[in-house]
N, C-alpha and C positions, 0 to 999 in steps of 0.2 A: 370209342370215346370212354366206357366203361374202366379197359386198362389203363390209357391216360391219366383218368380221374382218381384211379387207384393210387397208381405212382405217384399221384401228383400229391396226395395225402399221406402216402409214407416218408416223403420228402418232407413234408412239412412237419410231422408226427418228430421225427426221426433228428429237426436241426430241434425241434422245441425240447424234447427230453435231454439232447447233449448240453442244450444251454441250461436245461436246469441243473445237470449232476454237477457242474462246473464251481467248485464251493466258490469261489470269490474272483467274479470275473474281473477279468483284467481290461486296459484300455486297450481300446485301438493302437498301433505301431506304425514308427516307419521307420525302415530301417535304410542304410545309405554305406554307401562304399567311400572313403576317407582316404587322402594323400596325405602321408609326415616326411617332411624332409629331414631328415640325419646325417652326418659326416660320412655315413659311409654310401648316402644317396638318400632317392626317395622308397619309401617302403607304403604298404598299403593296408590296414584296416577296417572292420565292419561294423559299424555301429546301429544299435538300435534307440530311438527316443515313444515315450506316448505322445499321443495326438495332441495333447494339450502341450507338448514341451519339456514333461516332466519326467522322471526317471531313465537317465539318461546311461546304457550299459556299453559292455563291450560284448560283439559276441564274435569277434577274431578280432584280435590286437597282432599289430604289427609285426610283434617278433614270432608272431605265429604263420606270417605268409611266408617265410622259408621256402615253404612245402611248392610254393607258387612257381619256383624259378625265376625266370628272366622274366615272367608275364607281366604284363600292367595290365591291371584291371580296369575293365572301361563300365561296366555294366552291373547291377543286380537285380534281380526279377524274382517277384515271388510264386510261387506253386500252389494251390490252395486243394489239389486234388492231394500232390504228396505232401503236401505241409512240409515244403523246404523252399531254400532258397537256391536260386541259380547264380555263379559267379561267372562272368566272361568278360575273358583279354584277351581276344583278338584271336586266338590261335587255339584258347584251350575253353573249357566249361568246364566248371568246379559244381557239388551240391553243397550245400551246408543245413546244419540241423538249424531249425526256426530258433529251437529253443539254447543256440549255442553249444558247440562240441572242443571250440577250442580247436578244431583241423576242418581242413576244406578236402572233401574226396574229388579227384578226377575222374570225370566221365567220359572227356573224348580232349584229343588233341588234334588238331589240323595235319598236322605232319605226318604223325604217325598213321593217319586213315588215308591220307593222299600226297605223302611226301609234297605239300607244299608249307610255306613258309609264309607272313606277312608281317611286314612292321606294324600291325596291329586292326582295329576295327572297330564299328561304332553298332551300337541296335543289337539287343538281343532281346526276344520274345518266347514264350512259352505256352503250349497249350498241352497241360496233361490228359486230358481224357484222352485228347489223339492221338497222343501222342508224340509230337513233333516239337521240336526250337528251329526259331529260326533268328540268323544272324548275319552281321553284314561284316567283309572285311576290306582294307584298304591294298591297292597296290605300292602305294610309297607314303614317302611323307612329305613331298615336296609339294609347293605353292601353287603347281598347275592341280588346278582339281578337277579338270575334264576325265572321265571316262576313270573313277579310280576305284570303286566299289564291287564288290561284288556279292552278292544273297545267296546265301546257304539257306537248304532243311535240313534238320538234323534228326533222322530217330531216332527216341530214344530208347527205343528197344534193342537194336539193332547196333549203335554206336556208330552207324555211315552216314554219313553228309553227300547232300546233291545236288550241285550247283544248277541253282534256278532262276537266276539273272546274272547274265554276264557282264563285266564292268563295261561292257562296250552300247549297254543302255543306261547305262548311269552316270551317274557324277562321284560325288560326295553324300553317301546316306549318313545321315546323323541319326536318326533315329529309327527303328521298329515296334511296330504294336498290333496287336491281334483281332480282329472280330470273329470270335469262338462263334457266334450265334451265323453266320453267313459264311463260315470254313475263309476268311481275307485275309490278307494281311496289307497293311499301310509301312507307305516309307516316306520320312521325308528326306530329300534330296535340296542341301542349300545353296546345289548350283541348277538354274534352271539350262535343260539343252539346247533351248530355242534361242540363250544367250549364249554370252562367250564370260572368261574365266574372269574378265575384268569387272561386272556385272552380275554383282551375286541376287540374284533375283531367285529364288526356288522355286518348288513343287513339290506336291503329294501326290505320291502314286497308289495305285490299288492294283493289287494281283489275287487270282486266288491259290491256295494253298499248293498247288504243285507250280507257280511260276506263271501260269497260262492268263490270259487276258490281261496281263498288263496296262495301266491306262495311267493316265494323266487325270486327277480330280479336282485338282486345286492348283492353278497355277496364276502368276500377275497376266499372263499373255491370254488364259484359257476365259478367267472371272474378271466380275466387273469390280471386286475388289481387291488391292493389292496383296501381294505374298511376297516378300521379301526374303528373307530367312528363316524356313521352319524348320525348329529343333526337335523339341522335346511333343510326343504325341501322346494320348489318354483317349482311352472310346469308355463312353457310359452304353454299355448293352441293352439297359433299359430302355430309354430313348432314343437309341439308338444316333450317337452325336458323338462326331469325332473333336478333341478338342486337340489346340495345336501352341505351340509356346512360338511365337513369333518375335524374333531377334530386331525385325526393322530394319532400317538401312543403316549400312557399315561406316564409321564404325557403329558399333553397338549404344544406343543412347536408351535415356527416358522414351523414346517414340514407339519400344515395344510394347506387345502386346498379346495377350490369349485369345485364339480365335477360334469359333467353333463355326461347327458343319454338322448339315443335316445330312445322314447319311441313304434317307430314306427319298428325300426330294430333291439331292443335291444341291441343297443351297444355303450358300452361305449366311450364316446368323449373325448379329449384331454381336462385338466383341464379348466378352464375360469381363475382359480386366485391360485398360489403358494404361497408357504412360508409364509403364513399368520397366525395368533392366532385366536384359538377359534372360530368358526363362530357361535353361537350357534340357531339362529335362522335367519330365508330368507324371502322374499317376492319379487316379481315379480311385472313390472308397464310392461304391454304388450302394451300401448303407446310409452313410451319413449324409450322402452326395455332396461329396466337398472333392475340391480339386487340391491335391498338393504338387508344390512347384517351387524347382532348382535355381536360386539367383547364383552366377556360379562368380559370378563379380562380385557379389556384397558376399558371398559365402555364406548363404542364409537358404531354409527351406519352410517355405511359406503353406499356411491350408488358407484354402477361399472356399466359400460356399455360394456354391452355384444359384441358389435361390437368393442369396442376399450376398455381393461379393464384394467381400474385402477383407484384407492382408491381414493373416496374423502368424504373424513371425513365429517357429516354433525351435529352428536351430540357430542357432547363430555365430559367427567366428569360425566355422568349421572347413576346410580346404574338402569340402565334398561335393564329388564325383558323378554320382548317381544314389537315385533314391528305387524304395519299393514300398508301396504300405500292404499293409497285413491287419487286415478286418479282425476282432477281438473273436474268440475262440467260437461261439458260438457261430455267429454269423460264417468263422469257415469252413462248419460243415456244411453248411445252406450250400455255402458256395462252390464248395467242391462236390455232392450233390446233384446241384446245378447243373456243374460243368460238364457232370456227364452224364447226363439229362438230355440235354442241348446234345450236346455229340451222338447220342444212340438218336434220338430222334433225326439227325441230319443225315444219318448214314440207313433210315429208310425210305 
């Protein structure tokens, strides 16, 4: 108890003095992954905005994704152990500096570690203390979505990936996300298997880190609430509450909505946000405790606060992809920190 309380004060000691040397702290970020269509096709982009909306940069422009190749970028995820970001299209994982570098480095390509190929893939997640990403990829592009996903770990020490759900328990994963503090990972799938491909009814799976115990958590057949289409996913590790961006039934209408989960009791909680479009992807600031979230129809990326929820638009008009937010400088050393806080403690 003694060492516990120790570490637990130098962590503390340790984000309080980084927040003070910091001469003029900056705001909260979010930063998001952008499509531009141009003559010569679609190219792709990384921008950063503050929490509020305001100072809006570039920290890869378009004619800087060259370097990407054929990839589309489907993903970005932020790091708060390396303080970077992760780019993933389907095939490859790029790092990029927080603070912008103007080039994306590659970390692993699908092919070149197992000569396989995919037309692309949805969900990538990160956990630096452990070192692990994990990510999903598709078998085609076509309209059947039965059985078309498949979940990768990726070390990243290592640069080898190991297939740890094979498409032949899945559907269509749209999304991945991590609970660091319990070694999980969540997927959601927005074809359920207990339907057919006409029937987009989903689910939320839970496995843990090497693939094993796979399960069904959240589903319309499983709960006594419905699940129609879950996209985009967020865990607050504090409270431990999975939240979920629920699309609603197809097509996509005002009838979606953000659903949380108690991850502790299994059970589902009163929505946080109704009657909304499209969420399609989430992020969590366990600071502010605000949710931000992807309208991919209105092209807009919204924060809500969990304690008092309601919309406020922070991007807007933007053809984007994916979001990540990035907690202001102090709070990420807490958080990274933390992260491997949590990790040493789970691996006694």
């Amino acid at each position: 108890m003694c060492d516990f309380r120790s570490f637990l004060l130098r962590v503390v000691t340790l984000s309080v003095i980084s927040y003070a040397l910091v001469p003029a702290l900056q705001a909260s970020t979010v930063s998001f992954v952008y499509i531009e269509s141009t003559s010569q096709g679609s190219t792709f982009g990384v921008d950063q905005v503050q929490s509020d909306g305001a100072g809006l940069t570039n920290l890869l422009l378009p004619q800087d994704t060259d370097q990407l190749g054929d990839s589309n970028l489907e993903e970005i995820e932020y790091d708060p152990v390396a303080d970077q970001y992760y780019l993933f299209g389907g095939n490859s994982v790029w790092t990029l500096n927080r603070k912008g570098s103007s080039s994306a480095t590659q970390i692993y390509n699908l092919y070149d570690d197992k000569m396989l190929s995919f037309p692309g893939g949805r969900g990538f997640a990160v956990d630096g203390a452990a070192g692990f990403a994990f990510f999903s990829t598709r078998q085609n592009n076509g309209l059947d979505f039965a059985n078309l996903s498949t979940v990768w770990s990726l070390s990243l020490d290592s640069r080898i990936s190991t297939e740890i759900v094979p498409h032949t328990d899945l559907n269509y994963v749209w999304d991945v996300v991590i609970d660091p503090r319990n070694r999980q990972v969540y997927l959601s799938d927005i074809l359920n298997a207990e339907t057919n491909s006409t029937q987009l009814q989903g689910r939320i799976l839970r496995m843990n880190y090497d693939g094993s115990g796979l399960t069904t958590v959240i589903s319309s057949t499983t709960n006594s609430g419905e699940i129609f289409t879950p996209y985009g996913l967020a865990i607050d590790p504090v409270t431990n509450t999975l939240y979920w961006g629920d699309g609603g039934a197809i097509p996509e209408g005002s009838n979606a909505y953000i659903g949380r989960y108690d991850i502790t009791t299994g059970e589902i909680l009163d929505p946080l946000l109704n009657t909304i479009v499209f969420p399609a992807y989430l992020d969590y600031d366990p600071v502010g405790e605000d949710i931000y979230w992807l309208n991919q129809n209105l092209q807009r990326i919204t924060r809500v606060d969990v304690n008092n929820p309601q919309n406020i638009p922070i991007v807007d008009g933007r053809p984007v992809l994916s979001l990540a937010f990035v907690p202001e400088p102090g709070a990420v050393t807490l958080l990274g920190l933390s992260s491997l806080f949590l990790f040493k403690r789970r691996r006694r």
